[in-house]
C-alpha positions in Angstrom: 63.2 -23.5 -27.2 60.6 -21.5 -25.3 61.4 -19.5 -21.9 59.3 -21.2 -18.6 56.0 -20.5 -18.7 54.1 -18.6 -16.0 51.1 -21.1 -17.0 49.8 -23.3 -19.8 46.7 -23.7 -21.4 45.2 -26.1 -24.0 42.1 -25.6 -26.8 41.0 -28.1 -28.5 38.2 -30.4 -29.8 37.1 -34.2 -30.0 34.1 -35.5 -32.0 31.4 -37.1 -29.8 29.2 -40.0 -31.4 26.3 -38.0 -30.1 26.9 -34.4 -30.2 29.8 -34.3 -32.7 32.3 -32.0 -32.5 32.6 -30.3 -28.9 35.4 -27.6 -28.1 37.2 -27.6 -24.6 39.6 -25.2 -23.0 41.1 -25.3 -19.6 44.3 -25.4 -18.2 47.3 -26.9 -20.0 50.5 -28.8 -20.1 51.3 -31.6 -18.0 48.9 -30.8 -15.9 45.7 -31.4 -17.8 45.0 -34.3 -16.8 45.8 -34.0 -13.2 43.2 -30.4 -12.6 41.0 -31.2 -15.2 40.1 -27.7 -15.0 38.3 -27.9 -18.8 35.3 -26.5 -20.2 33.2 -27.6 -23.0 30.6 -26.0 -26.0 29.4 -26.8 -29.0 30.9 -25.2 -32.4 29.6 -22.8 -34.1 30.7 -20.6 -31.6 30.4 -16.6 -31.0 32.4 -14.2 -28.7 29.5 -14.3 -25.7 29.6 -18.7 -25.9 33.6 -18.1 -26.2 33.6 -15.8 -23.1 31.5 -18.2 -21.3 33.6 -21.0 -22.2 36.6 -19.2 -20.6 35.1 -18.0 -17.0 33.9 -21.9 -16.7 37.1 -22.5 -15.7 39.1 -22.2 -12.6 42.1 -20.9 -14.6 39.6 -17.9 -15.9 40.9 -15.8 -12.4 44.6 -15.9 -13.3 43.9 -14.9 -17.1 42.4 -11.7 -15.7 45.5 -10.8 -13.7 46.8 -12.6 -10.7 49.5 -11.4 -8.5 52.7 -11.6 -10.5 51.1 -12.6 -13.8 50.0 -10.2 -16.2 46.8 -9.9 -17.8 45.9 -12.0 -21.0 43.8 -10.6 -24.2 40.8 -12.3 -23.5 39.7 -11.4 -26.8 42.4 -13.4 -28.3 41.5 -16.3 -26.5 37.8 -15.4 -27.5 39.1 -15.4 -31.5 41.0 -18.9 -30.7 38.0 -20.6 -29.6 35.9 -19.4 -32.4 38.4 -20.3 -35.1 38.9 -23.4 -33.6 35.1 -24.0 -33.9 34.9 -22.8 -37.4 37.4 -25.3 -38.5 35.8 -28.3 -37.3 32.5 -26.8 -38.9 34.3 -26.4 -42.3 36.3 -29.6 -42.4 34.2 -32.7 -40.8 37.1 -34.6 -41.2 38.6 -33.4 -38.4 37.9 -36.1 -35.3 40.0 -34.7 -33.1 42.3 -31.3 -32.3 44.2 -29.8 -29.6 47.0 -26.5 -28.9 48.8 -28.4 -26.0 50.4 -26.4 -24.4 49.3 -22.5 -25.2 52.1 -21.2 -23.0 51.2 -18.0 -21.9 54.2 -15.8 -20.4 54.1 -12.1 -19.0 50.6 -12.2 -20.9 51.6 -13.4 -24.1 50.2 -16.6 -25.6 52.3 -18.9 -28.2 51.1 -22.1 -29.1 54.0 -24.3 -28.8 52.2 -28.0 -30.0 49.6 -28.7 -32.0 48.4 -32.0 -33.3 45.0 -33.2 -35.6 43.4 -36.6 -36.4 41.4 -36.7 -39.4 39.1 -39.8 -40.8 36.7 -40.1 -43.4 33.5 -38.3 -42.3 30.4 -39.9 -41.9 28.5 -36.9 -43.2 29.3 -33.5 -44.7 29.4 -30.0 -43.2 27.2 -28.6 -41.2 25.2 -32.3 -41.2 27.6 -33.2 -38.3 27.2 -30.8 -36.0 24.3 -31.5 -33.0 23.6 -27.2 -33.3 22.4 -25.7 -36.7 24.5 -23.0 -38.0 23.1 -19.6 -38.6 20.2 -19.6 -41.1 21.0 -16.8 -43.4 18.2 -17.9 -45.5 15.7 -16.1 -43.2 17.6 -12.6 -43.6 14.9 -9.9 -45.5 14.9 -6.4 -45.5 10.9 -4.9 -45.3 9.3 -1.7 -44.9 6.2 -0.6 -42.5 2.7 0.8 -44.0 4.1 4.2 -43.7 7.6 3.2 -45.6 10.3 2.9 -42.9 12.4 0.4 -43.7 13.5 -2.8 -41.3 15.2 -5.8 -41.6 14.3 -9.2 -40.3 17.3 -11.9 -39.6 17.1 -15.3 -37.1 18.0 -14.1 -33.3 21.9 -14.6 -32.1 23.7 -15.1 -28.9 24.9 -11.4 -29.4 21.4 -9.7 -29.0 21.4 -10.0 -25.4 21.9 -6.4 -24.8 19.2 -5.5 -27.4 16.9 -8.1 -25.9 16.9 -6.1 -22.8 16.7 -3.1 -24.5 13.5 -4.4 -26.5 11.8 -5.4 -23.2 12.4 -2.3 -21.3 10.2 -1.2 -24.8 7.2 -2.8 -24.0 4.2 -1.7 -21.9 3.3 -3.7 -18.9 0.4 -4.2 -21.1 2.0 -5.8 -23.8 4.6 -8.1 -21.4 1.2 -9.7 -19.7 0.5 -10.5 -23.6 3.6 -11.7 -24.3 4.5 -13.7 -21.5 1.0 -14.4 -19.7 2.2 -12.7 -16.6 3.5 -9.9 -15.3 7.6 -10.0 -15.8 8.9 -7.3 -14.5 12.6 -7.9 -15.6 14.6 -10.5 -18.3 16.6 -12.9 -15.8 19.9 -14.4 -16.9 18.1 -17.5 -17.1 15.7 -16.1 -19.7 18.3 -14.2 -21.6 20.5 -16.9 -22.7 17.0 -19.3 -23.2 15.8 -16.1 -25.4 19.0 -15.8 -27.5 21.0 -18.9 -27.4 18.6 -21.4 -29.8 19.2 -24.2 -31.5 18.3 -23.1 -34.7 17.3 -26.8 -35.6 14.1 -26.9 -32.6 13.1 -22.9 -32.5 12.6 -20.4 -35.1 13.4 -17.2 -33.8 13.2 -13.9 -35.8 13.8 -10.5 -34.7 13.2 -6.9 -36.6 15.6 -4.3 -36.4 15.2 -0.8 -36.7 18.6 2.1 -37.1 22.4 1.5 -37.7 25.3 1.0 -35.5 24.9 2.1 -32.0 21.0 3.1 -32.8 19.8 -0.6 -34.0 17.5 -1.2 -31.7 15.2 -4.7 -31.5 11.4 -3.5 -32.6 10.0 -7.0 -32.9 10.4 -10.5 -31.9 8.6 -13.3 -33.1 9.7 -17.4 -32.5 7.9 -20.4 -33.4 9.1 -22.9 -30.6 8.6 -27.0 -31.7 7.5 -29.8 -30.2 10.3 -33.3 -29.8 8.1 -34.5 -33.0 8.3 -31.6 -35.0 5.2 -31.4 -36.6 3.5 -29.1 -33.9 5.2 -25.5 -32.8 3.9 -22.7 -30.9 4.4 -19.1 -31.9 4.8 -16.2 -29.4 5.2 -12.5 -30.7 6.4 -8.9 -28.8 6.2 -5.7 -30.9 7.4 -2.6 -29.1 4.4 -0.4 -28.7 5.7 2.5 -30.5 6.0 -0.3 -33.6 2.4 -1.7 -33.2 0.0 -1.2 -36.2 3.0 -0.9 -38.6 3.1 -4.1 -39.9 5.9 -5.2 -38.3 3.9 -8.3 -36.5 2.5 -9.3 -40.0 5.9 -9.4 -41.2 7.4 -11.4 -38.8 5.1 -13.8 -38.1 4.4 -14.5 -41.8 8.5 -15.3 -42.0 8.2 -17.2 -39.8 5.5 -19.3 -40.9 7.1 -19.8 -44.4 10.0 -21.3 -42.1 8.2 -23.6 -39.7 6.2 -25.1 -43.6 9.9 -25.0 -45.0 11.1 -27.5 -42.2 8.3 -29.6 -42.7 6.1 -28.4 -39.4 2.6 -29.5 -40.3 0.9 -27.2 -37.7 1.4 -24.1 -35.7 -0.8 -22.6 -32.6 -0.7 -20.0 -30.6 -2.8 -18.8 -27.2 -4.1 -15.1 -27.4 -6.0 -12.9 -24.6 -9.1 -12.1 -25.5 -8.5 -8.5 -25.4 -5.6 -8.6 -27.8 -7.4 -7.6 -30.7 -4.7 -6.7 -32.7 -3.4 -10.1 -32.6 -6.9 -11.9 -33.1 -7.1 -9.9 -36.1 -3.3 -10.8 -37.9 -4.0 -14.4 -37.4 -7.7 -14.3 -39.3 -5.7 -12.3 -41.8 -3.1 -14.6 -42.2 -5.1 -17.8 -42.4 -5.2 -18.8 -38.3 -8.7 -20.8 -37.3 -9.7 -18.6 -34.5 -11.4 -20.7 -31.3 -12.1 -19.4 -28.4 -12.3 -21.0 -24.7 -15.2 -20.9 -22.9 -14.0 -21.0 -19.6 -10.9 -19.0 -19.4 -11.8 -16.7 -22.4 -8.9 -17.4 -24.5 -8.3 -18.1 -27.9 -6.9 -21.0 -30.0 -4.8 -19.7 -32.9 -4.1 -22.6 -35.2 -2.8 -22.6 -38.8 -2.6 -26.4 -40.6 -0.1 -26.2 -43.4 -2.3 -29.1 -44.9 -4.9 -26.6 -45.7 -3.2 -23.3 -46.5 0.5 -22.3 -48.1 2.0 -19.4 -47.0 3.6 -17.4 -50.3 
């Protein structure tokens, strides 16, 4: 029923006894199996974990427009792998899924088979996926001392840009602070470690200042845990035209109320002695203050055994 195809592709997913459900996309048809040219994530997914999925793969070069084949809508292929990923969030019933073939032809895409195995699940959405999905829970709207208002939600895969934006923000000063040495610029590497969390083992918050193409990152604050989870370490970056707003206070205290929320039993953090403003939000927010006598650091430690954060 379907003219030749310049080239097929497949999406799909299979559910892992480990990791749950994983989404793949390669190269399709026939010749699957022989190439093997397939890439893997874990649902949910976004359009930056879609994109990557897509240049894993060999196959990636043609989409893009080789020779006598004609581009393909990445974005559409972006919007199948999410959707694909949504509905084996929503419906754990699903074990396994795949589009074989997705024939594509003078850059069109049709799926021409599709087939789905469904079993009784073992536990109910989003239990059975190995990532957490987005905590919406942690979203709050606040305002500085002097009224402006901000708004405070968990970090996502899609803040790379402002990430970079946010560190370009920051003194020198306040990058030794942040990252006890003198970073000059965010790597790749750091990026996607920054932005792309497992919401389950980090709690990362970020304030945002402005609208549309003036939101801008003023704040980030994450509370990163230990295999046990009962111990996490919080780090925190204001940009220094936001310091002494409140910001920091605000930030840091959501985050607190999330770490006690999951059960944490106590947080820590390492301050420079000369970061006074720091020193000073953890004494106000309940932190035992310690210092080191040798390097001239301080131990900020908050036990949840002793204190509840309203």
């Amino acid at each position: 029923m379907q003219v030749p195809a310049d080239y097929e592709l497949i999406i799909g997913s299979k559910t892992d006894p480990n990791f749950g459900p994983v989404i793949f996309f390669g190269m399709g048809g026939v010749l699957a199996e022989v190439f093997k040219d397939t890439s893997m994530g874990l649902p949910p997914l976004n359009r930056l974990l879609a994109r990557q999925m897509i240049e894993d793969t060999k196959i990636s070069k043609v989409l893009k427009g080789f020779k006598n084949f004609k581009q393909v809508s990445i974005p559409l292929l972006e919007e199948l792998l999410i959707r694909t990923g949504r509905l084996v969030t929503d419906f754990p019933e699903i074990i396994e899924l795949d589009i074989n073939p997705l024939v594509v032809k003078n850059g069109n895409i049709t799926a021409v088979d599709a087939r789905v195995s469904i079993s009784v699940p073992r536990m109910s959405s989003p239990d059975h996926l190995i990532i957490s999905s987005y905590p919406w829970q942690y979203e709050k709207k606040q305002h500085t001392i002097n009224g402006h208002e901000f708004f405070i939600r968990p970090i996502r895969p899609t803040d790379a840009d402002l990430m970079i934006n946010h560190f370009d923000s920051l003194s020198p000063r306040s990058v030794y602070m942040r990252f006890f040495s003198p970073v000059k610029q965010l790597s790749k590497t750091m990026l996607i470690k920054l932005t792309q969390i497992d919401y389950d083992r980090e709690i990362a918050l970020v304030a945002l200042m402005g609208k549309g193409r003036d939101k801008k990152i003023i704040g980030v604050c994450r509370i990163i845990l230990e295999p046990d989870k009962t111990l996490g370490e919080f780090a925190l970056a204001i940009s220094d035209e936001w310091q002494g707003k409140g910001i920091g206070s605000s930030l840091l205290k959501l985050c607190l109320k999330a770490a006690q929320t999951k059960g944490i039993q106590k947080i820590m953090g390492i301050v420079f002695a000369e970061n006074t403003q720091m020193l000073m939000l953890g004494r106000k927010l309940g932190f035992s203050v310690k210092r080191h006598p040798e390097s001239g650091e301080y131990d900020l430690i908050i036990d949840f055994k002793d204190i509840h954060i309203d």
